[in-house]
Structures are given as structure tokens and as C-alpha cells.
C-alpha positions, 0 to 999 in steps of 0.5 A, spaced: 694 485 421 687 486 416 691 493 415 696 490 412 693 485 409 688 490 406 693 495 403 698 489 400 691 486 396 689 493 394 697 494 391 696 488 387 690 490 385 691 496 382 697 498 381 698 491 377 690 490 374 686 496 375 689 500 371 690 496 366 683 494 366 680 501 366 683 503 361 683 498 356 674 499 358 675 506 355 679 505 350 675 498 347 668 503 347 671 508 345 673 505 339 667 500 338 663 507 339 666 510 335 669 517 340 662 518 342 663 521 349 666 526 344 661 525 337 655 525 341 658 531 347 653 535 345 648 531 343 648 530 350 646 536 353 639 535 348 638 529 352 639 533 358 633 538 356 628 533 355 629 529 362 623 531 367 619 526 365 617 522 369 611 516 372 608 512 376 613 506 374 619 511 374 623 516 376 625 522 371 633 522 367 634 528 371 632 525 378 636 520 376 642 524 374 642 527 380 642 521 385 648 519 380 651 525 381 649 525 389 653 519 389 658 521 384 660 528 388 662 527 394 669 526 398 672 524 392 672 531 389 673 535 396 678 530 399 679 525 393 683 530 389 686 532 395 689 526 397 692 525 389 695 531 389 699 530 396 701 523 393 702 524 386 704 531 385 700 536 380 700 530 375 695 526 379 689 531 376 691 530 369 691 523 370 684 524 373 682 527 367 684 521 362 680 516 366 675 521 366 674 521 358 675 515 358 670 513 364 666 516 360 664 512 355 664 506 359 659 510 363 654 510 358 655 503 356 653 500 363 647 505 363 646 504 357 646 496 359 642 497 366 636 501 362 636 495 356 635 490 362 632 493 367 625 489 369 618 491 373 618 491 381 612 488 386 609 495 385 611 496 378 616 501 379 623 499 374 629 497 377 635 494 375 643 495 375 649 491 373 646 484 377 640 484 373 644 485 365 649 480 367 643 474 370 640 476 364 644 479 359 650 474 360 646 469 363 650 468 369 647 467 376 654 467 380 657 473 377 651 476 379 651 475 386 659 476 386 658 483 384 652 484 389 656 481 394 661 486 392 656 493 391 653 491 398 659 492 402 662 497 399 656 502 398 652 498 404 657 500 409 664 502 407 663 508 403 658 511 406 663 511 412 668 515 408 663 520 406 661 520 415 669 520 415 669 527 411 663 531 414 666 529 421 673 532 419 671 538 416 667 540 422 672 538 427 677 543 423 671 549 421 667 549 429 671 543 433 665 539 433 666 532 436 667 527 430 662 522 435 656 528 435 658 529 428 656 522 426 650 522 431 647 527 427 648 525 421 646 518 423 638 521 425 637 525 419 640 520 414 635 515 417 629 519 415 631 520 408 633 512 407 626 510 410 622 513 405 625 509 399 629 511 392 624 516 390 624 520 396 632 520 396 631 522 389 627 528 390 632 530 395 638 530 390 634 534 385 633 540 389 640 539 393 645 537 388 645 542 383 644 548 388 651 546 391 654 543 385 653 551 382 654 555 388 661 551 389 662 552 381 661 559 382 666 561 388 672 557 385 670 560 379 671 567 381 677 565 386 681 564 378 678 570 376 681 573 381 687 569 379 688 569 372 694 570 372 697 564 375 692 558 371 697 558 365 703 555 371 697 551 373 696 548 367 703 547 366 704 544 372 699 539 371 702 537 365 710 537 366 708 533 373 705 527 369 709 526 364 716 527 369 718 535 367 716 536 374 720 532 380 714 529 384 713 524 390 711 518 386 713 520 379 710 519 373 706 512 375 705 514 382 701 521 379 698 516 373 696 511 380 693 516 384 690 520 379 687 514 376 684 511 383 681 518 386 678 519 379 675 513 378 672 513 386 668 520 384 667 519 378 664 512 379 665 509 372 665 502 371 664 500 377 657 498 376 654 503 381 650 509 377 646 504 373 641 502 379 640 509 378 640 509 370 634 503 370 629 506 375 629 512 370 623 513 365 628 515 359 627 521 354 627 520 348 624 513 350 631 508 347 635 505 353 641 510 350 638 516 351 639 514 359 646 512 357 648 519 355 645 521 362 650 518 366 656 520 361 654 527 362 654 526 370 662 523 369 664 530 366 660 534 371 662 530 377 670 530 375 671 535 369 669 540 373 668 539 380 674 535 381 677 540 377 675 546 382 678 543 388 685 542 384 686 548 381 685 551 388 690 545 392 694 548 386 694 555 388 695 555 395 701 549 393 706 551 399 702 555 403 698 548 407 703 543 406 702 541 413 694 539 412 691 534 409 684 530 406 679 535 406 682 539 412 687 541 406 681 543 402 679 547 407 685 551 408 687 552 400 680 555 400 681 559 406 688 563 404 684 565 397 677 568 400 679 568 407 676 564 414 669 563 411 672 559 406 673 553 412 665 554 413 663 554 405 668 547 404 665 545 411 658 545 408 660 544 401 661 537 404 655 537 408 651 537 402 656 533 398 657 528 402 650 527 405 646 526 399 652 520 398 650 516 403 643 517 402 644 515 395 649 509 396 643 506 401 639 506 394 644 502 391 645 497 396 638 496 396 637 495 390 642 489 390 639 485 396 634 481 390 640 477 389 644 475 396 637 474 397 636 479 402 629 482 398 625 481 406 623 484 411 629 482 416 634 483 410 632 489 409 632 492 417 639 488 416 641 493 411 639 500 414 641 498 421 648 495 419 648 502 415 647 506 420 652 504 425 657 504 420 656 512 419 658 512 427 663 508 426 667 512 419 665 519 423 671 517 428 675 512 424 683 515 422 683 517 413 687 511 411 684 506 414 677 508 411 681 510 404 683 503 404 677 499 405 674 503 399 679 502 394 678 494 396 671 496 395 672 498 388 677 494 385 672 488 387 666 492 384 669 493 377 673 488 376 666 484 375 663 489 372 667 491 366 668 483 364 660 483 363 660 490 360 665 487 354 662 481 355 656 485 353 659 489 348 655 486 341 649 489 345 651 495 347 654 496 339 646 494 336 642 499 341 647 504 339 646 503 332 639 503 333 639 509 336 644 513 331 640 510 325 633 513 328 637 520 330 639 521 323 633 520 320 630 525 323 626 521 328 625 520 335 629 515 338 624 509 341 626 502 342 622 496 341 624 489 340 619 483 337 619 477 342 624 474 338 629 479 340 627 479 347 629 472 347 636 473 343 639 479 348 635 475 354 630 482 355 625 482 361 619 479 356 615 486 355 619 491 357 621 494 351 616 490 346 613 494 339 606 493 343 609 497 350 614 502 348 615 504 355 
């Protein structure tokens, strides 16, 4: 009965509003921004050059990016894309692909925000996210807690479920691990990295996620070197499938569906998560936007080319594994191009992948516990024990029942937080500006506002004065 109640408030949700919603977020920016995920596509990787910096206050723009990306890149782009194309065809990745240029801009705008309004903890480390520019920005306490409500059950248990689920799954199919045995050991290793805090976790995507973001790139890449021959049909067949020349289960809308829900589940734009990151990172250049840029570069890594990879695998093998699915699928696809060691390189892609998930959507979660006001002692161990059982549990879980749970999760995430984010636009379009105005003249962007200004945009009183440009 919950079941059935989860998957018709989920077929509500996005077949009537979600995909309208995030569209129209990407398409509003887009337009207010002036194409910037497009203007500013290279200026981006400049920001990228400059991003080690880091102190006693913060982390540094890459460590940031790569615990966004640890966040990003996990089961949505091993499963996820494999899910969508069994339920939408071929067409489901290029509707991936719109959501994510699109998703682009909106990530940059919540980023971007979560810098702006980001504030100084009891050690004098920055923190911030969605909850803080809404009670601060929008000047709404119960947004704020209904949003932190939401982001801590889905990223303080359901999703990380998901990523247990996956893991389990993969070696079960690879080794015949037990999903139970598989769970418990990720339990074990998982409770060492949490108890360390952000910082820790951080160091741990920076030194994980590029290693294996580059080695999955690099194995796919020569898989399509080897097939050459076939990308063109590929390519065809993503676009006939979309817009209804192919014969696909679902058609048109149920490629668009499918692909606009597993984009939107890896890449993470909108929906409020990556910007807890973002505001704990000391930006370079020292402007809000520049961490902005940051995080619209982690939406092109994650789906553009992550995602991308898996599909065009799926798409080889199409026919061949039809029998599979989730991430087995995945498996399988890999295995017919490479041979059976493809299993074990899937198996462990999703090890590191969807590890450093869960450990970064513990981060997320607890920075959220100041508004349910859970920022104590027994909120806290409420928080790890709660999270820790659920990695148990989505171990042995079946893959609609986990699925299901996380697209309820993120739909109620989004939904709050891209109201605030187009409620917060004339702020998002003055920072912008700011910046631009800076870069064309030559100058370093720096942002510093006088108290007035503080007061006007609801600024944590400070943190971004002409005194203390930090």
C-alpha cells in the first residue's frame, strides 16, 4: 500500500510539475544570464585553474567540486542511464542532455546564492546551502525548514540507500557477494570517513573521484575507438528515438520522462544539494560567482560526459542484454566490448563511484541539522546511526522500491528550492553583473558590499564587507 502510494504521488509530481518546473528554471536563467552556461563555457575552466586554494575557514573551489562530484557521480550515471534507456528507449540520453544544459545554469545560480549567503560556524569555518539563502535571502524560516526536512530524508537516508543498493548489486552479479555482507562492509568503512566531518570527506573525493572519473572516461573512450564505426547510428539513434522517428516503449514523452528524471537524479541541479558544498569553499577569484562556475562545470562532468559513456555502451550492446537491468546492465554491456573483466572494472567503478556518494550525502545532511534543529549532541548520532542502518537496509532492498523513494525525495527537494532560486533571481542577476563588470575590465573579480548592502540582500553581516573581503 505505501508502494502504491509512493509511485502515484511520484506520477504526479513529475509527470505534471517536475518537468515543467526544471525546465522553465533553466530556460528563466538561461535567459536572465544571458546563455552563460554557454558564454562563460570556457571561462569556466579558468576558474578551475585557480581553485586549490584553501584555509583555515574553508575548503578549497576543487575539493568542493569534487565532493559535489562525489555526490553527482554515482548510481545515476552507472544505473541511472541504464534505467532511462530500458524505459525510454535511446531518446531518454538526449533528454538527459537537455536537462543538463539547461541544469547548468540553474547550478550555477544555487551555488552561486549559497556562496553569497553562506555564514561562519561555532569554529569559524564557512557553511551554507539552500536553507540559509532562503531564511536569509527570502527571509522565510518555514521554507527553510520544509527544505531541510526534505534534504535530510532523502540525502540523510534514502539515497545513500540507493548508492548501498547499487554496490551490493554489482557485486553480487561480478563475485556472488552476499548483498547482507556487501552492506556491512560498507557500513564499517563508511563510519570511518563520516566521523571525521566535511573536511575529511573532502579530502577523500579529491584524491578518489578524479582517479576514477578519468580511468572510467579513458576505458569507455577506447571501447568507441574500437567502434568507430557504429557512434554515427548512435548518435542517430538518440535522436530519432526522442522525437518519435524510432518506435520506443513510452514514446516521445516517456523518453523525455525518463531522461529528465535520471538527469536530473545525477546531475543534481536544482535540487538544492551541491550548494552545501559550494558555500564551505573559499572561492578564487574571491566573488560568490566564481564558485558558481565551479559547480556549472560539475553538471557537464557528471552527465555530459559521465553519463554520456554509460549510454553510449548500453547503445552498443543494444539487443545483446536485454535480459538485465540497473547497473547489471551496465555490467553486461561493458563485458560484450572488453570481455568479463568489464564486470569487475563496472563492479569497482561503482564501488568508488557510489561510495564516495554516500559519504558525501552524509555532509549534506548534516549541514542541514541547524534548522530541524538537530545541531546537538543526540541530533547528530541520530543522524549517523539512522544513516548507517539505512546503507544495511538499501543493500537488500529490490530497485524499484529504492528508486521510488528517491524520486519522491527529489521532487519535494526541488520544488522548494527552485521557487527560492527564481524568487532570489534579482540577486543572482546584481552578483553577476558585479562580476562581469569586473572581468571585462581587466580586474580580478573580488566582491565586497557596505553594510547597507548587507542589510538590502539579508547578507550574513561581514562576510562579504569592503573591510573583510573573504
Amino acid at each position: 500500500m505505501i508502494e502504491q502510494w509512493v509511485d502515484t504521488l511520484n506520477g504526479y509530481l513529475w509527470n505534471d510539475i517536475l518537468i515543467y518546473v526544471l525546465i522553465g528554471c533553466g530556460i528563466w536563467f538561461s535567459l536572465r544570464l544571458k546563455g552563460i552556461q554557454f558564454t562563460r563555457f570556457i571561462h569556466m575552466f579558468s576558474v578551475l585553474k585557480m581553485s586549490t586554494q584553501s584555509s583555515s575557514q574553508g575548503i578549497s573551489s576543487f575539493q568542493a567540486l569534487c565532493t559535489t562530484l562525489a555526490a553527482r557521480v554515482g548510481t545515476g550515471n552507472l544505473m541511472g542511464v541504464a534505467v532511462a534507456i530500458s524505459l525510454g528507449g535511446a531518446g531518454a540520453v538526449f533528454w538527459m542532455w537537455v536537462i543538463a544544459f539547461l541544469g547548468m545554469a540553474t547550478a550555477f545560480v544555487e551555488s552561486a546564492l549559497a556562496q553569497l549567503y553562506k555564514e561562519k560556524g561555532e569554529n569559524g569555518e564557512f557553511r551554507g546551502g539552500p536553507a540559509y539563502y532562503m531564511r536569509k535571502g527570502l527571509n522565510s524560516k518555514a521554507m527553510a525548514i520544509t527544505f531541510s526536512l526534505c534534504l535530510f530524508f532523502g540525502y540523510g537516508f534514502v539515497f545513500s540507500a540507493v548508492q548501498a543498493n547499487s554496490i551490493a548489486q554489482a557485486f553480487q552479479g561480478s563475485f556472488g557477494f552476499e548483498p547482507l555482507h556487501t552492506g556491512i562492509v560498507i557500513t564499517i568503512v563508511a563510519t570511518a570517513i563520516i566521523l571525521g566531518g566535511l573536511r575529511q570527506i573532502a579530502r577523500f573525493a579529491e584524491i578518489t573521484v578524479p582517479f576514477m572519473g578519468l580511468a572510467y572516461v579513458l576505458v569507455v573512450g577506447a571501447v568507441l575507438i574500437i567502434n568507430i564505426e557504429h557512434v554515427p547510428a548512435i548518435f542517430y539513434s538518440i535522436i530519432a528515438s526522442a522525437f518519435g522517428l524510432e518506435e520506443v516503449v513510452g514514446g516521445v514523452f516517456g523518453a523525455a520522462l525518463q531522461g529528465i528524471k535520471r538527469g536530473l537524479y545525477s546531475n543534481e541541479a536544482g535540487m538544492g544539494s551541491s550548494p552545501n558544498a559550494a558555500a564551505a569553499a573559499v572561492p578564487y577569484p574571491p566573488h560568490p560567482v566564481s564558485q558558481g562556475f565551479i559547480q556549472m562545470l560539475a553538471v557537464f562532468f557528471d552527465t555530459i560526459v559521465i553519463c554520456s559513456c554509460t549510454a553510449f555502451v548500453i547503445l552498443l550492446a543494444k539487443g545483446s542484454v536485454n535480459s538485465a537491468e540497473g547497473i547489471q546492465l551496465t555490467q553486461q554491456a561493458l563485458a560484450l566490448q572488453v570481455g568479463d573483466w568489464g564486470r569487475e572494472f563496472i563492479s569497482f567503478a561503482i564501488l568508488v563511484f557510489g561510495f564516495t556518494s554516500i559519504v558525501a550525502n552524509f555532509a549534506y545532511a548534516d549541514n542541514n541539522l541547524k534548522y530541524i534543529k538537530l545541531d546537538h549532541f543526540i541530533g547528530r548520532w541520530f543522524l549517523r546511526i539512522g544513516f548507517l542502518v539505512m546503507l544495511v537496509i538499501g543493500s537488500q532492498a529490490t530497485l524499484t522500491q529504492v528508486i521510488a523513494l528517491a524520486d519522491l525525495s527529489v521532487a519535494m527537494m526541488t520544488l522548494v528550492n527552485v521557487t527560492a532560486i527564481i524568487l532570489l533571481t534579482k540577486a543572482i542577476v546584481y552578483i553577476t553583473r558585479d562580476y562581469d563588470k569586473q572581468l571585462a575590465s581587466g580586474h580580478i573579480p573580488t566582491f565586497g558590499v557596505d553594510r547597507q548592502k548587507e542589510l538590502e540582500l539579508g547578507l550574513t553581516e561581514g562576510i562579504w564587507s569592503k573591510r573583510d573581503k573573504s
